[in-house]
C-alpha positions as a Markdown table, in Angstrom:
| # | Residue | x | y | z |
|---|---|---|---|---|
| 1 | Unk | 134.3 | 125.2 | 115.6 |
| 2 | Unk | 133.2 | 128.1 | 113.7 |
| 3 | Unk | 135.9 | 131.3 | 113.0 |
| 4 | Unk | 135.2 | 134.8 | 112.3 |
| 5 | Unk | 137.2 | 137.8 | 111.9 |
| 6 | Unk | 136.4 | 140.6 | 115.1 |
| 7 | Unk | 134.7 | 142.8 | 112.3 |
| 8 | Unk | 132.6 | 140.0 | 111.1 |
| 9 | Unk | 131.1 | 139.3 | 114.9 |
| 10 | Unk | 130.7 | 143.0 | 115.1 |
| 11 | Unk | 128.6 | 143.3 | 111.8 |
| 12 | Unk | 126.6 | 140.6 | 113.2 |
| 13 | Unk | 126.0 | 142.0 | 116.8 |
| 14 | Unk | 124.9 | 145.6 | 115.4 |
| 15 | Unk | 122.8 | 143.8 | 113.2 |
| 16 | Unk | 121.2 | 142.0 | 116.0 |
| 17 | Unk | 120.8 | 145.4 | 117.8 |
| 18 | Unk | 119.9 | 147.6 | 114.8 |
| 19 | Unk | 116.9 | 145.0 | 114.9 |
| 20 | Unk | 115.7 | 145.4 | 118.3 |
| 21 | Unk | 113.6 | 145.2 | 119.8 |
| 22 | Unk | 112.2 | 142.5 | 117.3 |
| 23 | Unk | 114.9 | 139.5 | 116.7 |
| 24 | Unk | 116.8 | 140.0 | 114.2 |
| 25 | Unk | 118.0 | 137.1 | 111.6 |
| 26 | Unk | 120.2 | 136.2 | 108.9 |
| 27 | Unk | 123.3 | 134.0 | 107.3 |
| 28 | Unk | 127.0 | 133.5 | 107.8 |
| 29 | Unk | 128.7 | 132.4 | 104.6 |
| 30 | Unk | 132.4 | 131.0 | 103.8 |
| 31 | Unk | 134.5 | 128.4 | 103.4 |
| 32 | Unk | 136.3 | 125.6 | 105.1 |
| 33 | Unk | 134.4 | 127.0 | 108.4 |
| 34 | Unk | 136.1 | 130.7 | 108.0 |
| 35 | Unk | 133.1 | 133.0 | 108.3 |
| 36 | Unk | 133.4 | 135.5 | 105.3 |
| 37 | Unk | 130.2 | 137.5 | 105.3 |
| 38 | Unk | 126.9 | 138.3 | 107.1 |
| 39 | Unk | 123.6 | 138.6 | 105.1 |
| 40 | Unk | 121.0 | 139.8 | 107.1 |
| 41 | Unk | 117.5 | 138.7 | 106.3 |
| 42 | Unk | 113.6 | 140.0 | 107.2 |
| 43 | Unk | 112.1 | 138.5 | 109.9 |
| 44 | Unk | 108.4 | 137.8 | 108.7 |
| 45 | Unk | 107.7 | 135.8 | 111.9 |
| 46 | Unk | 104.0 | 137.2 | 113.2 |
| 47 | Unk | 105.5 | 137.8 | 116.5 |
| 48 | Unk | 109.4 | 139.2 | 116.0 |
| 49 | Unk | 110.2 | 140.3 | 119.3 |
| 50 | Unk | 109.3 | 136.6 | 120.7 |
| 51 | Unk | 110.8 | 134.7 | 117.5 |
| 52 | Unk | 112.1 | 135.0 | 114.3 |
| 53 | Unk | 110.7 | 132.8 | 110.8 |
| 54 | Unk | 112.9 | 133.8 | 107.9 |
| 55 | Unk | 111.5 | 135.0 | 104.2 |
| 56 | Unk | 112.1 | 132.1 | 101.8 |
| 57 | Unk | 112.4 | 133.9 | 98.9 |
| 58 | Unk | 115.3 | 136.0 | 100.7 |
| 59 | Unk | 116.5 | 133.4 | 101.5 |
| 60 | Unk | 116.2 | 131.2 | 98.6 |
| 61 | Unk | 118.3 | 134.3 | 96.3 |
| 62 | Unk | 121.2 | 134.5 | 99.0 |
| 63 | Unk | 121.3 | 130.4 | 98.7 |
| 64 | Unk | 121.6 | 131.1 | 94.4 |
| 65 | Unk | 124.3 | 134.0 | 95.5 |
| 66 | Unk | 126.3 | 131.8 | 97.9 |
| 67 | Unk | 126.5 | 129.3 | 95.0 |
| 68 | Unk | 127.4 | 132.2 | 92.2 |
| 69 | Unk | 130.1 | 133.3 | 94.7 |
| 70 | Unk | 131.6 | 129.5 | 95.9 |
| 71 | Unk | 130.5 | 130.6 | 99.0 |
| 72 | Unk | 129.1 | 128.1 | 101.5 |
| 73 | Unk | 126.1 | 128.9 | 104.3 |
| 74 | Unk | 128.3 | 127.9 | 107.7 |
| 75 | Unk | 125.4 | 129.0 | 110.1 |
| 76 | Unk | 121.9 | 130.8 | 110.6 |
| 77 | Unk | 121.6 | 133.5 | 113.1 |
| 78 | Unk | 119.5 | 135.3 | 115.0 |
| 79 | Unk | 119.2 | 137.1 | 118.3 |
| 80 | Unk | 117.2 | 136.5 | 121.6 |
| 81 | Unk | 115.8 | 139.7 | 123.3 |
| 82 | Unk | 115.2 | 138.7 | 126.8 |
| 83 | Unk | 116.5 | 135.4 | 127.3 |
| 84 | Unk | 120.2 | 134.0 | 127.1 |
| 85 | Unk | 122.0 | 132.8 | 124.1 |
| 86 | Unk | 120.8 | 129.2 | 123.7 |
| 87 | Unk | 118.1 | 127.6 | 121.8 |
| 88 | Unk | 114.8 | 127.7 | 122.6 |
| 89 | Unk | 112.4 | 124.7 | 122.1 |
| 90 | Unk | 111.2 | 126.7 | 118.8 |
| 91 | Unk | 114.5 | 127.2 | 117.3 |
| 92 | Unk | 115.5 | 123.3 | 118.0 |
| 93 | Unk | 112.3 | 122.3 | 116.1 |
| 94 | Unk | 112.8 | 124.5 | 113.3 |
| 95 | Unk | 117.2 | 123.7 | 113.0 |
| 96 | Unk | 116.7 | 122.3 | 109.4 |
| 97 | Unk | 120.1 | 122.7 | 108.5 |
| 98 | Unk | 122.0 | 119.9 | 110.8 |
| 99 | Unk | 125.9 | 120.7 | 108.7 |
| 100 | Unk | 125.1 | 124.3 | 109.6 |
| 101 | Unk | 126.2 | 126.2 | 113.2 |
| 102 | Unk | 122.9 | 128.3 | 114.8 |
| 103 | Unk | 124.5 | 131.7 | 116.3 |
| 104 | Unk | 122.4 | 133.4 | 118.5 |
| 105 | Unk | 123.0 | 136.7 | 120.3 |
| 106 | Unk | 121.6 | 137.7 | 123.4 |
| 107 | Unk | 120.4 | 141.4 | 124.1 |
| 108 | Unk | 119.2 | 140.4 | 127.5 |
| 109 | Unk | 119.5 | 143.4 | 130.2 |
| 110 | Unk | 121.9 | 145.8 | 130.8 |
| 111 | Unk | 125.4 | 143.1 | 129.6 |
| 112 | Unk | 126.9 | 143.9 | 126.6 |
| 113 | Unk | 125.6 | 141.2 | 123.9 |
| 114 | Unk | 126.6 | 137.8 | 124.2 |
| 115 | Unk | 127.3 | 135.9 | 120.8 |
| 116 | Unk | 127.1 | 132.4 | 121.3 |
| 117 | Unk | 127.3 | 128.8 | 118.6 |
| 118 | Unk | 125.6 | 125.3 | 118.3 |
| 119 | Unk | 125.1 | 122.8 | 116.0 |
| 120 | Unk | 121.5 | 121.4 | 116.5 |
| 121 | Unk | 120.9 | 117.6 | 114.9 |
| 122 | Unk | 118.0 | 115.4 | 115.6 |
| 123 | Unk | 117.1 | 117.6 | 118.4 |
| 124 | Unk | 120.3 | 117.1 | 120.3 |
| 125 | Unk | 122.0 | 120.8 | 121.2 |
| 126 | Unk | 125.2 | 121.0 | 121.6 |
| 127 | Unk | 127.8 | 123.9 | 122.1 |
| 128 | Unk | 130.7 | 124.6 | 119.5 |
| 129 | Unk | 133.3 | 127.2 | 120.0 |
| 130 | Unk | 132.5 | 130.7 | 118.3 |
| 131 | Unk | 136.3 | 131.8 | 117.2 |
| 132 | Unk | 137.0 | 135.6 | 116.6 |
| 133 | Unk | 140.2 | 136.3 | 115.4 |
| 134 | Unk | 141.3 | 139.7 | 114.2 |
């Protein structure tokens, strides 16, 4: 189970949508599973609005501030623009990070986004609650 305060969720979602129509990407960071802050991160993938491949030099310097700040990476997220919130072959195959939870959002249609967790090891999928709390 991963937990996030309402705010948090929303930072995340207007992220995903301030992104669109490419997907958007990024990092959750806290401790002991409590979500305490979103850092959003480029999306250098060739094709962004079909997938999303994240800068590793971003993402190397918010790995060296998590550690400055005793903050842990809980989970990677990113959204999906016309498809539902659940990994794609792509995102199973590159789910490098088996401790961490894999958010994605859906901006599929006319719904309001869907925010959705996983954790993905070995290839195996499987669904984890997403807890907002206020």
């Amino acid at each position: 189970m991963l937990t996030l305060k309402k705010e948090l969720l929303t930072r995340l979602i207007g992220q995903c949508q301030k992104e669109f129509p490419n997907e958007a990407c990024g990092i959750l960071a806290g401790r002991n599973n409590i979500a305490e802050e979103v850092y959003p991160l480029t999306n250098i993938s060739d094709n962004p609005k079909l997938c999303y491949a994240i800068d590793s030099k971003e993402q190397l310097t918010i790995f060296k501030q998590l550690r400055n700040e005793n903050l842990e990476m809980l989970a990677i997220f990113h959204s999906h623009i016309e498809v539902e919130a659940y990994p794609s072959k792509r995102d199973v195959e590159l789910a490098f990070y088996p401790d961490s939870s894999y958010i994605i959002v859906s901006l599929a249609g006319l719904r309001p986004p869907v925010a959705r967790s996983f954790r993905i090891s070995e290839g195996k999928i499987s669904e984890e609650e997403l807890l907002t709390v206020e």
